[in-house]
PAZAPA-4460 file (N, C-alpha, C; in steps of 0.05 Angstrom, whole numbers, plus 32768, in hexadecimal, padded with zeros to 4 digits):
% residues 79
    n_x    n_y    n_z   ca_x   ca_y   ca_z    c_x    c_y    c_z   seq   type   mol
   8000   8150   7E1F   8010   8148   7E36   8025   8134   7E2D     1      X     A
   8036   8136   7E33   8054   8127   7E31   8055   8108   7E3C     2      X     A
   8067   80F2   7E31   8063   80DA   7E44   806E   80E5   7E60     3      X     A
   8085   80EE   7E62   808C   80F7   7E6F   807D   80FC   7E8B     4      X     A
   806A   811F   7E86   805F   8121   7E9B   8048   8110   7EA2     5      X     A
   8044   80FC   7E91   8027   80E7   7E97   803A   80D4   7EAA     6      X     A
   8058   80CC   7E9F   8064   80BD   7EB4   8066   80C0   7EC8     7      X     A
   8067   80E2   7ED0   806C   80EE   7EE9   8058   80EA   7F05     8      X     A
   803C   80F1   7EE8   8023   80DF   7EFC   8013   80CC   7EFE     9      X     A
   8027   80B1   7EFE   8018   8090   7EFB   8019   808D   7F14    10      X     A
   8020   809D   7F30   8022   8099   7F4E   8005   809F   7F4B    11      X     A
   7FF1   80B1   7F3D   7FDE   80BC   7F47   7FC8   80AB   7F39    12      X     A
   7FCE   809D   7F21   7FBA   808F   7F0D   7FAF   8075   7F17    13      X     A
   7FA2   8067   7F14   7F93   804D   7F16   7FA7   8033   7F16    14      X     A
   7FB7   8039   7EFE   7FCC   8022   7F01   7FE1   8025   7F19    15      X     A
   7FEB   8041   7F20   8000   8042   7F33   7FF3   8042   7F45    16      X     A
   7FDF   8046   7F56   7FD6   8048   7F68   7FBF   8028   7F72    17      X     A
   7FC5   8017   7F5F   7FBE   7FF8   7F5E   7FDC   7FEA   7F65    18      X     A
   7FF6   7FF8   7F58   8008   7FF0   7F5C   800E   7FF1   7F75    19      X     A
   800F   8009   7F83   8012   8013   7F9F   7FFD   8002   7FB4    20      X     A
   7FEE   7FF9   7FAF   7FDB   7FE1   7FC3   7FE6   7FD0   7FBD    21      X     A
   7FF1   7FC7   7FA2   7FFB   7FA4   7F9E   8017   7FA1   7FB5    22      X     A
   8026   7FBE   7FB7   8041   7FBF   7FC6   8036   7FC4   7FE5    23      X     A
   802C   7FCF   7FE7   8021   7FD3   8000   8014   7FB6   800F    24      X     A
   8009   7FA9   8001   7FFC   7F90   800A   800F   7F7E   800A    25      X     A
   8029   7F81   7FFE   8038   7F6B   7FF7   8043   7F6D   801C    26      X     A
   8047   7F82   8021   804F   7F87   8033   8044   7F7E   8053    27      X     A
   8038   7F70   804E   801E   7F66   8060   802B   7F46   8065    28      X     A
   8042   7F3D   8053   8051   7F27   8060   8062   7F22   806D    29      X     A
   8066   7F3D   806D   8088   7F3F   808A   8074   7F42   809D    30      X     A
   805D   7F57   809F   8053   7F55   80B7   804E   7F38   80C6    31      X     A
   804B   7F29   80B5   8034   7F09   80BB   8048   7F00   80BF    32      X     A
   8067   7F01   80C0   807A   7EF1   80BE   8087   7F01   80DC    33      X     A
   8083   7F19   80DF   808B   7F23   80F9   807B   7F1C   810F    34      X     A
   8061   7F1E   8102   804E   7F0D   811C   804F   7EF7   8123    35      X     A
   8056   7EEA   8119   805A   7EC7   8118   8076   7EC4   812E    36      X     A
   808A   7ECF   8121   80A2   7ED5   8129   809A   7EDC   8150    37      X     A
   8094   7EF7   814D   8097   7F07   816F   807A   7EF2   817C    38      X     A
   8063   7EE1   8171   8054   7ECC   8185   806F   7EB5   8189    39      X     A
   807B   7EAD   8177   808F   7E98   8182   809B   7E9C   8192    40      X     A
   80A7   7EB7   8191   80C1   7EB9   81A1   80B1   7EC7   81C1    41      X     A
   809A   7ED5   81B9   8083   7ED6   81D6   8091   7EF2   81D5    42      X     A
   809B   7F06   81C4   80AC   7F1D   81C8   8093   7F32   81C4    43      X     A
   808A   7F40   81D6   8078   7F51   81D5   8080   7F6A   81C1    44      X     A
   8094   7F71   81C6   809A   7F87   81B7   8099   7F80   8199    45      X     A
   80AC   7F73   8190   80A2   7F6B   8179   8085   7F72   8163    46      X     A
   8074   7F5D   8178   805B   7F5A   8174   804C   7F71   8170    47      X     A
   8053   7F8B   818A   8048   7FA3   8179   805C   7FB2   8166    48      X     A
   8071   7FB1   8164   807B   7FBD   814A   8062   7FAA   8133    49      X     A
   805C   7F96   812C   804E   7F8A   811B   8039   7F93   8115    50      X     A
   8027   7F9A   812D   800D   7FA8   812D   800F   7FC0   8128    51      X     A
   8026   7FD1   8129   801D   7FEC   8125   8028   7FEB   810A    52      X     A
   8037   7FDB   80FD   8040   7FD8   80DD   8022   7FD4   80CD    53      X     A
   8013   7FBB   80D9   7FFD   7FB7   80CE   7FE9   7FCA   80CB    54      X     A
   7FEB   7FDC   80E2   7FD4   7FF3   80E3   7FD9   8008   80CA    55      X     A
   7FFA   8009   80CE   7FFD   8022   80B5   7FFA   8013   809C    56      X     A
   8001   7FFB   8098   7FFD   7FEF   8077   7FD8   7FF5   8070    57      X     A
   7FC8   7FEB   808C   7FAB   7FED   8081   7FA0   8008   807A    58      X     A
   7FAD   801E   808E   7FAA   8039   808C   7FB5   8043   8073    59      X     A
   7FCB   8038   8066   7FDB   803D   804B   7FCB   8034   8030    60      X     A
   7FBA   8016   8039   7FB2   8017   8024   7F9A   8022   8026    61      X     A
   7F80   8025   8032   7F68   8032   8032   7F71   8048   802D    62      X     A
   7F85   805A   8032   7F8C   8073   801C   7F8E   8075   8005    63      X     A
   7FA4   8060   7FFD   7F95   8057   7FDD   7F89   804F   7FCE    64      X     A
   7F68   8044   7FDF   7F5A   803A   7FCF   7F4C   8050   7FCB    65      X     A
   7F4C   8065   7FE7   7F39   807B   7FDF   7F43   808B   7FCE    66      X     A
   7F55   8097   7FD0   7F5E   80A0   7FAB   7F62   8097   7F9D    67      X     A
   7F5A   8079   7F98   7F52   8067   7F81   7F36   806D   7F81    68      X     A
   7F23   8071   7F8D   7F0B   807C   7F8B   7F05   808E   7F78    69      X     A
   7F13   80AD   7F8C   7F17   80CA   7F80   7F1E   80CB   7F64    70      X     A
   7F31   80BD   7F64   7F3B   80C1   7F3F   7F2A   80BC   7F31    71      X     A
   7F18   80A7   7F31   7EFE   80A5   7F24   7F0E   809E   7F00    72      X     A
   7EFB   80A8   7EEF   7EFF   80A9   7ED7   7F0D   80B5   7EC7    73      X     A
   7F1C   80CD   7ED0   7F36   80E4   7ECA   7F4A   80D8   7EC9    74      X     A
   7F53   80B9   7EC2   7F71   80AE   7EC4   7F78   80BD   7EA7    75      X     A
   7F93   80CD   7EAB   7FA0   80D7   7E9A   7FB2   80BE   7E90    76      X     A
   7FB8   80A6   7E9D   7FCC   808F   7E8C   7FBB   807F   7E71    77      X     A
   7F9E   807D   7E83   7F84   8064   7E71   7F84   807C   7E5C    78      X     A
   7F7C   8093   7E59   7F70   809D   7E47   7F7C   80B5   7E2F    79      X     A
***
């Protein structure tokens, strides 16, 4: 296999898919900063744009931990 097509799939390997939680979680500070934000300002709407951002980041990442699971020991990058 080529670097190439191994590059093609580091979305699917242990490291890209550790990467993809590190960005995904990073993302967890605009929410805290929108929440903070729409309780100050008492702006309801806001506040659920925040919550339903939060819901898809948690739902985003428990997706990738579970195919951080699945992949198991088959990382084509480690081996």
């Amino acid at each position: 296999m080529s670097k190439i097509e191994k590059a093609k799939g580091f979305k699917h390997s242990k490291p890209g898919l550790w990467l993809s939680i590190g960005t995904t979680t990073w993302g967890a500070l605009s929410i805290v900063k929108d929440v903070r934000k729409a309780r100050s300002e008492q702006d309801n709407l806001l506040l659920a744009n925040a919550v339903v951002g939060a819901l898809a980041l948690i739902t985003g990442t428990a997706l990738l931990l579970r195919e951080l699971k699945q992949l198991g020991d088959d990382d084509v990058l480690l081996g």
